[in-house]
Backbone as CSV, one residue per row, in Angstrom:
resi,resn,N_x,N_y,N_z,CA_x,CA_y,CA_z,C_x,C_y,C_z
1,UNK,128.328,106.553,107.759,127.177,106.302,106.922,126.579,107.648,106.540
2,UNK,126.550,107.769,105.315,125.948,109.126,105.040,124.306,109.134,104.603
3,UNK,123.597,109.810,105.296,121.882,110.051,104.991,121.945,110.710,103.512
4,UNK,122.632,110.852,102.538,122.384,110.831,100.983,121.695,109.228,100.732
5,UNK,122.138,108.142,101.411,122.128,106.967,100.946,120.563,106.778,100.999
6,UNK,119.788,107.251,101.940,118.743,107.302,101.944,117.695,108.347,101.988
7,UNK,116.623,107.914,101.316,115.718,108.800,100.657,114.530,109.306,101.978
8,UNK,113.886,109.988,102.115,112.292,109.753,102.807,111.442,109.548,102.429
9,UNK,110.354,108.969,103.679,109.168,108.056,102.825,108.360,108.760,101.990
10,UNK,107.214,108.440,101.250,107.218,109.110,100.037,105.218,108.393,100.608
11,UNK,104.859,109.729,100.714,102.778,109.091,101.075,102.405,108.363,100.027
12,UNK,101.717,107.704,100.076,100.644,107.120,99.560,99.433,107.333,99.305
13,UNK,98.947,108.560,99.912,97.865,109.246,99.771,96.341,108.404,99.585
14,UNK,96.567,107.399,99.945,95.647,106.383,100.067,94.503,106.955,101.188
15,UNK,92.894,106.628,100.966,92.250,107.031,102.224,92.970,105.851,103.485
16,UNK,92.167,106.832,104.581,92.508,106.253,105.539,91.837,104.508,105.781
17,UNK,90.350,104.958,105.675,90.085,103.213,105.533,91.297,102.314,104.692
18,UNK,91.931,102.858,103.180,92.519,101.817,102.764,93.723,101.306,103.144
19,UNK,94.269,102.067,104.108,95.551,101.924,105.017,95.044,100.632,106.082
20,UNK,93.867,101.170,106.673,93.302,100.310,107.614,93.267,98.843,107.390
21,UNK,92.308,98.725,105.668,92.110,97.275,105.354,94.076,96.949,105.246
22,UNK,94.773,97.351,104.239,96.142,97.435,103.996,96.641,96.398,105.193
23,UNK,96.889,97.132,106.228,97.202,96.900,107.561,96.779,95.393,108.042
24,UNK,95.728,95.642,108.121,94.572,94.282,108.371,95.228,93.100,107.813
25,UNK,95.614,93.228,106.361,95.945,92.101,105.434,97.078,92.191,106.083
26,UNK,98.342,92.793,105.974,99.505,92.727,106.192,99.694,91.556,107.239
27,UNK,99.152,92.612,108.312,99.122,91.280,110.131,98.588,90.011,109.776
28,UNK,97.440,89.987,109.058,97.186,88.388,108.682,98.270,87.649,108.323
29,UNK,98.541,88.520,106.662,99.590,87.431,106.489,100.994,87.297,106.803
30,UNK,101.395,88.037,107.967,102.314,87.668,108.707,102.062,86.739,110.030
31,UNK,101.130,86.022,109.940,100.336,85.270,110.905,99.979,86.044,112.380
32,UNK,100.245,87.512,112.519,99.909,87.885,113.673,98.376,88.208,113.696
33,UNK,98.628,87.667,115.299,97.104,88.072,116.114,97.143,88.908,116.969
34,UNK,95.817,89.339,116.928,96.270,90.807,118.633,96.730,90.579,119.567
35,UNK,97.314,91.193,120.358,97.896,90.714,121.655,99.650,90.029,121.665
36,UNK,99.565,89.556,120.400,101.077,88.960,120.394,102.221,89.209,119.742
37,UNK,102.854,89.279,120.279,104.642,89.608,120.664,104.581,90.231,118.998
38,UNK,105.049,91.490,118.885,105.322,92.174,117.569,106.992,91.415,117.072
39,UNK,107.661,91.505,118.238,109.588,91.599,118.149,109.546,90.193,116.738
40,UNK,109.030,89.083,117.108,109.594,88.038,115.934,108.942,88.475,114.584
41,UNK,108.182,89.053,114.368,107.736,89.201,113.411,109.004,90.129,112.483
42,UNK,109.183,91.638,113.231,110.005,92.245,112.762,111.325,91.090,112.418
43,UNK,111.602,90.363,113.230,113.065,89.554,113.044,112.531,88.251,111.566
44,UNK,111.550,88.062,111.864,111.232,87.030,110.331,111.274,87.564,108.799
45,UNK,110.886,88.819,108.944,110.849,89.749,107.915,112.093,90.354,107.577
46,UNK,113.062,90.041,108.433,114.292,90.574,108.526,115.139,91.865,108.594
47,UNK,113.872,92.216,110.103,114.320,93.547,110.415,115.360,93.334,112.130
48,UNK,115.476,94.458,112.385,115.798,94.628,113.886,115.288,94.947,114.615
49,UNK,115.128,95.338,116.004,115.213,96.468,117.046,116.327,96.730,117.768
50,UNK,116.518,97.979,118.086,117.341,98.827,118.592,117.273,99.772,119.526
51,UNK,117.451,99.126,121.122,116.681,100.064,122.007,117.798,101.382,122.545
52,UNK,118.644,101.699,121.780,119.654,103.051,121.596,119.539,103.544,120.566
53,UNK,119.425,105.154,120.203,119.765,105.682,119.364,121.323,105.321,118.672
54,UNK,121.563,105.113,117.212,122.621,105.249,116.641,123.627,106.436,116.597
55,UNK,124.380,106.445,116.973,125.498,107.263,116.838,124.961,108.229,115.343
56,UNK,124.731,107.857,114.655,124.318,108.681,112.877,123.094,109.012,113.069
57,UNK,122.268,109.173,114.186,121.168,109.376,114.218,120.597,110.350,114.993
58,UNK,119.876,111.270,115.022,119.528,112.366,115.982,118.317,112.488,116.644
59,UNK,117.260,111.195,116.716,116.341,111.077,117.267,115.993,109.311,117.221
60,UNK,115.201,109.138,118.281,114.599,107.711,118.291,113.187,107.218,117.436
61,UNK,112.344,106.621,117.439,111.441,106.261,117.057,111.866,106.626,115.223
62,UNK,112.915,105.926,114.883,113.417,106.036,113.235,113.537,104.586,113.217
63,UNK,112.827,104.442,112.018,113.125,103.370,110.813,114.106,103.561,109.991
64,UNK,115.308,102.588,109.193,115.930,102.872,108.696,116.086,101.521,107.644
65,UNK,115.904,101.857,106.527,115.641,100.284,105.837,116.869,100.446,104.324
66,UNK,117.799,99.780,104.163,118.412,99.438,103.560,118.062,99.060,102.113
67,UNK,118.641,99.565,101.130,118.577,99.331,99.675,117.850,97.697,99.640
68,UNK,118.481,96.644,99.653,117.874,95.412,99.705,116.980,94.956,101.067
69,UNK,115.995,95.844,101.340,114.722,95.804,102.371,115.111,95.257,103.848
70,UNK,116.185,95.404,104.378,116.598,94.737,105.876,116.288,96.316,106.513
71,UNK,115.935,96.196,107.443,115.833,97.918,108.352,116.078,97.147,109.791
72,UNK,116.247,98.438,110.509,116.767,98.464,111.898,115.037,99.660,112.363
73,UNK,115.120,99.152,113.481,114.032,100.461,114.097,114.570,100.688,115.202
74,UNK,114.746,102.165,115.490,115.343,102.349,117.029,114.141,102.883,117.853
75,UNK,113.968,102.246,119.165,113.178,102.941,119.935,114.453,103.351,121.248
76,UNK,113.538,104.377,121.755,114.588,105.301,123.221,114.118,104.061,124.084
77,UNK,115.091,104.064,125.255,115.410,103.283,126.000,114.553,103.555,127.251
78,UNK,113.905,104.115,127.136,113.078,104.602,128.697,111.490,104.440,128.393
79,UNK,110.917,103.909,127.188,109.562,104.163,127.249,108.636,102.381,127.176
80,UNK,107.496,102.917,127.638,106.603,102.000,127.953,106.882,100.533,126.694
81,UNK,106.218,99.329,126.941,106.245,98.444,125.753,104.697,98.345,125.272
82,UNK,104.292,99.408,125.702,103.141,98.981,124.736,102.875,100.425,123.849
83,UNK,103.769,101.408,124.816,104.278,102.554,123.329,105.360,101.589,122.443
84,UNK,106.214,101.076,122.872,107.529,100.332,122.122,106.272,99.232,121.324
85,UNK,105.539,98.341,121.672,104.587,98.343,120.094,103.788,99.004,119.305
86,UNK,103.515,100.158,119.831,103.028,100.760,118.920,103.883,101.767,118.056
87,UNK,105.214,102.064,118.513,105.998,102.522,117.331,106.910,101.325,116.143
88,UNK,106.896,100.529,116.730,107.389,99.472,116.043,106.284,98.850,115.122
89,UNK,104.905,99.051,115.243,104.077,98.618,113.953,104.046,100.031,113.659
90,UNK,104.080,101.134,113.916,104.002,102.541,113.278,105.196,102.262,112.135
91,UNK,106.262,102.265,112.375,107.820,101.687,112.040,107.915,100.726,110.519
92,UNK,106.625,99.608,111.038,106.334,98.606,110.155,105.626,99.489,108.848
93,UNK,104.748,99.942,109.258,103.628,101.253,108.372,104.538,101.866,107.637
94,UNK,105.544,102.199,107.546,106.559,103.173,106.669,107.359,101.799,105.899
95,UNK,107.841,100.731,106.295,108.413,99.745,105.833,107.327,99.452,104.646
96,UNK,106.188,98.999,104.963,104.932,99.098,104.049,104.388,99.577,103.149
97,UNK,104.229,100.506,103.343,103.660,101.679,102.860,104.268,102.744,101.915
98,UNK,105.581,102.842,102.118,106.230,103.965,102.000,107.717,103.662,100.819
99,UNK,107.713,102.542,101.680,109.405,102.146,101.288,109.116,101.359,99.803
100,UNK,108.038,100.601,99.032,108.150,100.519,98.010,107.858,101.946,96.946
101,UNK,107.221,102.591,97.347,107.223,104.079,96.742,108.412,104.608,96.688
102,UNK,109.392,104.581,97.984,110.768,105.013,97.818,111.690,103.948,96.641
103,UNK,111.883,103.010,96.794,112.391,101.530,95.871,111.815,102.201,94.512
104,UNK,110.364,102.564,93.862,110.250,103.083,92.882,111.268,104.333,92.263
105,UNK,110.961,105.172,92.881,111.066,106.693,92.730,112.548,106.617,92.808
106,UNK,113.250,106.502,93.720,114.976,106.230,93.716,115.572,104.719,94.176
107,UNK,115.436,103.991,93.147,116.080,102.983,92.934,117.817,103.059,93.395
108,UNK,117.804,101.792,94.263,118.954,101.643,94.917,118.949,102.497,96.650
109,UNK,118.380,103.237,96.379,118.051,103.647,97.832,117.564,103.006,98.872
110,UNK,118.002,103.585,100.513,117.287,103.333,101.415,116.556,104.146,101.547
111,UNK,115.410,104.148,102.629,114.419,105.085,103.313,114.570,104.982,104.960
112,UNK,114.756,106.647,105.321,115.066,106.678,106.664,113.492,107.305,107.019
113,UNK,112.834,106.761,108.167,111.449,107.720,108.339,111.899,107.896,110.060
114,UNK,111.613,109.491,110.659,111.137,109.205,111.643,109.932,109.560,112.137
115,UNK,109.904,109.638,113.320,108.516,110.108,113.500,108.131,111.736,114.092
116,UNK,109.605,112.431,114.556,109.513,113.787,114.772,110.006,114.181,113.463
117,UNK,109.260,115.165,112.654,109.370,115.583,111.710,109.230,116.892,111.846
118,UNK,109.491,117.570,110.390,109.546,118.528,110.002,107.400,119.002,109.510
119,UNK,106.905,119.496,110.587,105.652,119.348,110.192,105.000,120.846,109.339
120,UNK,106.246,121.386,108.398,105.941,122.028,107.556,106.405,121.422,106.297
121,UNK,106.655,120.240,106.056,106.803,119.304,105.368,105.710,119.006,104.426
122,UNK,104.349,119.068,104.078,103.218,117.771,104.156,103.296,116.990,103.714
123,UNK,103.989,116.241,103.032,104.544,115.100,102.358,105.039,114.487,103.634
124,UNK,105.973,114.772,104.318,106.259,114.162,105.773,104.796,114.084,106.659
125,UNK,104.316,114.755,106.604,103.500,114.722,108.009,102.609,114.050,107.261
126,UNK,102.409,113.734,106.241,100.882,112.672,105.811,101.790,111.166,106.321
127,UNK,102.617,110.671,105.339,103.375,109.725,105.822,103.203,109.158,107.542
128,UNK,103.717,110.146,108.806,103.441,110.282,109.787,101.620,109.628,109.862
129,UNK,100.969,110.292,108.783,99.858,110.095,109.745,99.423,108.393,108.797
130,UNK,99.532,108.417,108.129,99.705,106.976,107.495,100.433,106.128,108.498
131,UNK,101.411,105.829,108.765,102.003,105.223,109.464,101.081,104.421,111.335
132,UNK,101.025,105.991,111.320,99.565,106.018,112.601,98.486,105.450,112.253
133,UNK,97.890,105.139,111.128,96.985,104.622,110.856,96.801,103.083,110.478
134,UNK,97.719,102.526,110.010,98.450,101.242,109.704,98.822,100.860,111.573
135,UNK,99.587,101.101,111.978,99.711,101.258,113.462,98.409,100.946,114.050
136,UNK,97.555,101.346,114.379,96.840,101.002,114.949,95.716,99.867,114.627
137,UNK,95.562,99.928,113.078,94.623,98.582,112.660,95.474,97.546,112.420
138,UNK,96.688,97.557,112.664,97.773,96.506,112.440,97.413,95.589,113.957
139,UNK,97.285,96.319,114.946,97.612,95.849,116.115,96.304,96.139,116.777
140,UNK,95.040,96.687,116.462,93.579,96.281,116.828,92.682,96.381,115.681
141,UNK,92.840,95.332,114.883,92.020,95.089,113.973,90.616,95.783,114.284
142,UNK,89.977,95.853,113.324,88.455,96.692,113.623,87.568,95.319,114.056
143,UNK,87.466,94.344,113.068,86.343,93.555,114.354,86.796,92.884,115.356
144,UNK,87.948,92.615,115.596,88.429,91.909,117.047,88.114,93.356,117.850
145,UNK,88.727,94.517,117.520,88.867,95.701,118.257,87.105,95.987,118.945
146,UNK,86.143,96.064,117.822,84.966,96.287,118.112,84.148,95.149,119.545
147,UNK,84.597,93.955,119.007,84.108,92.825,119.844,84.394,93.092,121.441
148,UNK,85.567,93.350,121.236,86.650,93.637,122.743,85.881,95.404,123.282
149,UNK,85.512,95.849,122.995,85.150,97.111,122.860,83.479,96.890,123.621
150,UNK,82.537,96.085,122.713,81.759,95.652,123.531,81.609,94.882,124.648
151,UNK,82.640,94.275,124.957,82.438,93.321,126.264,83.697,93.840,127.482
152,UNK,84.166,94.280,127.362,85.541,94.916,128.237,85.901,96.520,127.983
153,UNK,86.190,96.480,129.539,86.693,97.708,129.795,87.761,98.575,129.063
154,UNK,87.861,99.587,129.112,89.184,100.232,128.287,90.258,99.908,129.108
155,UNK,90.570,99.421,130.304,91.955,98.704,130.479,92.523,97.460,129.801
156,UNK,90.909,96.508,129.853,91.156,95.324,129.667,91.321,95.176,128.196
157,UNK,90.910,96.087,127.143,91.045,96.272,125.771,92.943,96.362,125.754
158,UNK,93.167,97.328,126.830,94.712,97.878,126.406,95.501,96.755,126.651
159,UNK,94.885,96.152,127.483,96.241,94.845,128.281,95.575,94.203,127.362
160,UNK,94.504,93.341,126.404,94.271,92.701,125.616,95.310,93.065,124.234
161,UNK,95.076,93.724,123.930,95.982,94.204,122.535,97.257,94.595,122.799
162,UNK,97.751,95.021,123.988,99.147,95.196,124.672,99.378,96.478,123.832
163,UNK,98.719,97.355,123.967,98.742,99.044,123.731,98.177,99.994,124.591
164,UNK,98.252,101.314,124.946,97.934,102.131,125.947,96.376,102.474,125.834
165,UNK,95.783,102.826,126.744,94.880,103.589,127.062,94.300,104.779,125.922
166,UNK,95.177,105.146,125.377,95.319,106.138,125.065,94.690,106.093,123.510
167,UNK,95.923,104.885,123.000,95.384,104.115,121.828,93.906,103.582,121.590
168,UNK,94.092,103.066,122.747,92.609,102.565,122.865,91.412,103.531,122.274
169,UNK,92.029,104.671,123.373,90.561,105.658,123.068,90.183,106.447,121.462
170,UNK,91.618,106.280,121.127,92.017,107.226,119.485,91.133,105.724,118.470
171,UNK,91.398,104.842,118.948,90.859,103.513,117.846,89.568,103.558,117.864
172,UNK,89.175,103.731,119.002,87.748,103.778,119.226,86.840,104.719,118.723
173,UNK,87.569,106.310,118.747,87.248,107.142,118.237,86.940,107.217,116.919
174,UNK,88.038,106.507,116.013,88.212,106.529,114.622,86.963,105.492,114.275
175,UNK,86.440,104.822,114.759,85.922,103.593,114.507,84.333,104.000,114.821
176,UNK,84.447,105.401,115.544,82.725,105.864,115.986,82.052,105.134,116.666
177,UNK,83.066,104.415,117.739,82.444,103.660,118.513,82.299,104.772,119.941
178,UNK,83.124,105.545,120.122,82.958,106.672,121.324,81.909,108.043,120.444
């Protein structure tokens, strides 16, 4: 398989709130709610997961989406599942976001995104941060996120939304709730 076949994602340059609402809608109308299972969604939409790197591939946490919109996402085989959802809606964020901009711009193409990049790129590294941003309001909406925020702990937020600590604190941050 040769990486000519596919293009990279291409920003959107959208503010960040509009990624956020973006996001918001997306999870709705894929009927997801916080907390639950990302994997069928990717498989209804008619993607994969892939918990090995591909042989054609030189890093994990890559999306790889096919001329007629089917993608594979590989995550490495050793990391947490509530990092493994949050790169897999990161994953989704470039499928989103990115990949009809690519479908425009080079027709017939795929789009390969990963997430270690070239961060003298900026066209890559906005993408990246798009992706992160979709990512996280995908999978803690701002008023479920806020609600949960007022009444529970930052563990019970993370095991609520089934994302890290970590996430937690970056959502919260963005949201000016810390």
């Amino acid at each position: 398989m040769e990486k000519s076949k596919y293009a990279n994602p291409i920003p959107t340059r959208a503010p960040r709130a509009s990624v956020w609402s973006f996001a918001e809608e997306v999870a709705s109308n894929l009927g997801y709610e916080p907390g639950d299972p990302i994997e069928p969604i990717v498989a209804e939409i008619g993607g994969k997961i892939s918990y090995d790197n591909p042989i054609d591939e030189d890093v994990p946490e890559t999306i790889r989406v096919e001329p007629n919109s089917s993608f594979e996402i590989f995550l490495p085989s050793l990391t947490s599942a509530a990092r493994d959802r949050f790169t897999v809606a990161h994953e989704l964020g470039h499928l989103f976001l990115h990949f009809p901009l690519v479908q425009e711009e080079h027709p017939g193409k795929g789009m390969r995104a990963t997430r270690w990049v070239d961060l003298t790129d900026p066209d890559l590294e906005r993408c990246e941060w798009e992706a992160n941003w979709f990512s996280a309001a995908f999978l803690m909406p701002a008023r479920d996120f806020e609600a949960a925020f007022n009444s529970m702990s930052m563990p019970e937020i993370a095991a609520a939304f089934g994302v890290s600590q970590k996430a937690v604190e970056i959502r919260a941050k963005s949201l000016d709730l810390m």
